[in-house]
C-alpha positions in Angstrom: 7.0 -9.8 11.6 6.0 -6.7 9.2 2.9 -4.2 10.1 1.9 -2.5 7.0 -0.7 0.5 7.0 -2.1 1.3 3.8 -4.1 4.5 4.0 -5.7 7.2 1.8 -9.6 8.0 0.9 -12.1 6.0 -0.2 -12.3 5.3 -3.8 -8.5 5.0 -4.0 -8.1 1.3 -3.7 -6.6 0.4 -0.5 -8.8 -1.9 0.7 -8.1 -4.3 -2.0 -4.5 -3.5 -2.0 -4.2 -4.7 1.7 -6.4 -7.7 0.7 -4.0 -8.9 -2.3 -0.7 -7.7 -0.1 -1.6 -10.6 2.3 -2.6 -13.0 -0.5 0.8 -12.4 -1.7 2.2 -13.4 1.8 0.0 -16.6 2.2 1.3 -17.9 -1.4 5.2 -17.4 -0.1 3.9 -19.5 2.7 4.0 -17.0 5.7 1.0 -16.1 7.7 -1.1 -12.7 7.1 -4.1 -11.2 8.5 -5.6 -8.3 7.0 -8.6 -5.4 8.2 -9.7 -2.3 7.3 -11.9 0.8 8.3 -12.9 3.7 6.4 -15.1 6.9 6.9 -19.4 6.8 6.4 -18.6 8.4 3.1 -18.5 6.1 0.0 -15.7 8.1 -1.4 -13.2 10.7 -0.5 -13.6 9.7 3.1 -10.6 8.8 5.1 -10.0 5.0 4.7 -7.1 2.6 5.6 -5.8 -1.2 5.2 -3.8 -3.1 7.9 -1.3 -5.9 6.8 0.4 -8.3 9.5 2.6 -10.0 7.3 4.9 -12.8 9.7 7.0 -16.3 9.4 4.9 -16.9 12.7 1.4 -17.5 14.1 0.2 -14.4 14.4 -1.8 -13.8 17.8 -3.1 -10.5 17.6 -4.8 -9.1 14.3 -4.5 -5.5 15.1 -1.2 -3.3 14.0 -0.1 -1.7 16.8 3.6 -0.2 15.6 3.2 0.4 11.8 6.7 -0.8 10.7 5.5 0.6 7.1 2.8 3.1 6.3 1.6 4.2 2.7 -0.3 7.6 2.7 -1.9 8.7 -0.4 -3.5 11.7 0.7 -2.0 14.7 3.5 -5.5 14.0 5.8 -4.3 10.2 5.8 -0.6 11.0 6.2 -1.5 13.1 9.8 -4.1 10.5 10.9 -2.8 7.4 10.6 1.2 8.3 11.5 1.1 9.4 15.1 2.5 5.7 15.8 4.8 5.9 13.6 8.5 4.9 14.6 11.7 6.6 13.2 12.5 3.4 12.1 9.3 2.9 10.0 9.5 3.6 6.1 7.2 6.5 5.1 5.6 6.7 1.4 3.6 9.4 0.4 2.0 9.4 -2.7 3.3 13.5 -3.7 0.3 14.3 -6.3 -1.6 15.1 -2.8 0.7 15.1 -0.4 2.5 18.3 -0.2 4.0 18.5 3.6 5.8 15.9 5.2 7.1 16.0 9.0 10.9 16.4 9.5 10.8 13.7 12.1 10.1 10.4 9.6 13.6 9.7 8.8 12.6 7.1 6.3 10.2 8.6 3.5 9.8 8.2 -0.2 8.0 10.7 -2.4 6.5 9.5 -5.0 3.7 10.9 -7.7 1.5 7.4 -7.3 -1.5 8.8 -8.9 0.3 11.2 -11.2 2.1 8.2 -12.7 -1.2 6.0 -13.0 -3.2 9.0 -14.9 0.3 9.9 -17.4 1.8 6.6 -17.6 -1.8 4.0 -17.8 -4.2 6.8 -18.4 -6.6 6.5 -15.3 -5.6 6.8 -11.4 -7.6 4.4 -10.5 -4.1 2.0 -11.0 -2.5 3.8 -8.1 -2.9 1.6 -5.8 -1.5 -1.8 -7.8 1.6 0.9 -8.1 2.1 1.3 -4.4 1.9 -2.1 -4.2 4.3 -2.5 -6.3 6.4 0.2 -4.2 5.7 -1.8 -0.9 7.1 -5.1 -2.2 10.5 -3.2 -3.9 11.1 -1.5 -0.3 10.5 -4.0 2.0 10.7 -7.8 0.5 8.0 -8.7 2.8 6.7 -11.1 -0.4 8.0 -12.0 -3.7 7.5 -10.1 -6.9 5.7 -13.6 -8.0 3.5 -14.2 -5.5 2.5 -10.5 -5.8 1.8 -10.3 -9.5 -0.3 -13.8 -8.9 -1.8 -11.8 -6.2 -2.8 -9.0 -8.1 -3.7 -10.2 -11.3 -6.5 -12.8 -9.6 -8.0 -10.0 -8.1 -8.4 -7.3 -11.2 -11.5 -7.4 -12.9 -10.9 -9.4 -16.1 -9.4 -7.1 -19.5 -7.0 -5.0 -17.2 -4.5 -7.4 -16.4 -1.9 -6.3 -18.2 -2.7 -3.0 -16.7 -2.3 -3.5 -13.9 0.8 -5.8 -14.6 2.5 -2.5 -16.1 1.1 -1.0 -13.0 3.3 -2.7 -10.6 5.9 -2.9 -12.5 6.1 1.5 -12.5 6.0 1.0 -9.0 8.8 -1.1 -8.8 10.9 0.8 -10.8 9.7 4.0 -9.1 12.3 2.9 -6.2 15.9 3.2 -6.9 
């Protein structure tokens, strides 16, 4: 079993990322459950996506020990990583976050959004590049099942986008 915490502000994504991340997982034929919270703001509040990703029935819906967080922002990053384990991979998007802990042993910098604006011209692909970062680093579903994932979710004209999209974030990870 895999606990994946997607987390940021509002406006960034996430939700829908967590959504297609467990899509992804039910077409490889494993069991997800997904939920999500997020601030009274529309956008720029804090906001975060929870993934149980498992080759089991899974009997409780809530992550409790986040084997994997993504933090795209440094208010999400101190909020949502006080559970986290030394043994739980760390990715910080670095266009916002700026300071990161010295006890997560396990962290990858990357410039997400910086990458979305230079490399597809708009940030709002950010989050299909984590995603694509998530699925390098932990294998938790197949590059398939995710791109299937993803591109029945996109509105219709960005596909190949948001194809490019996870394929930066994929090759972001060495």
């Amino acid at each position: 079993m895999m606990e994946f915490r997607l987390s940021g502000s509002g406006g960034q994504g996430l939700i829908l990322a967590g959504i297609i991340l467990a899509e992804a997982a039910i077409s490889d034929g494993k069991e997800a459950v997904q939920s999500q919270s997020y601030g009274p703001e529309a956008r720029g509040g804090s906001s975060k996506s929870e993934v149980i990703i498992s080759d089991k029935t899974i009997y409780y819906p809530k992550v409790e020990k986040p084997d994997f967080l993504l933090a795209m922002t440094q208010e999400a990053l101190a909020k949502y990583s006080v559970d986290l384990s030394q043994d739980s991979i760390l990715v910080v998007d670095s266009t916002f976050v700026k300071a990161v802990p010295a006890q997560f042993k396990k962290v990858y910098s990357v410039p997400i959004t910086q990458m979305a604006k230079e490399e597809l011209g708009r940030e709002l692909f950010a989050n299909i590049i984590a995603l694509g970062i998530v699925a390098k680093l932990t294998k938790a579903v197949s590059l398939k099942a995710l791109e299937q994932a993803v591109l029945a979710r996109v509105p219709k004209g960005t596909e190949q986008t948001n194809k490019q999209a996870l394929e930066l974030g994929i090759a972001s990870i060495k």
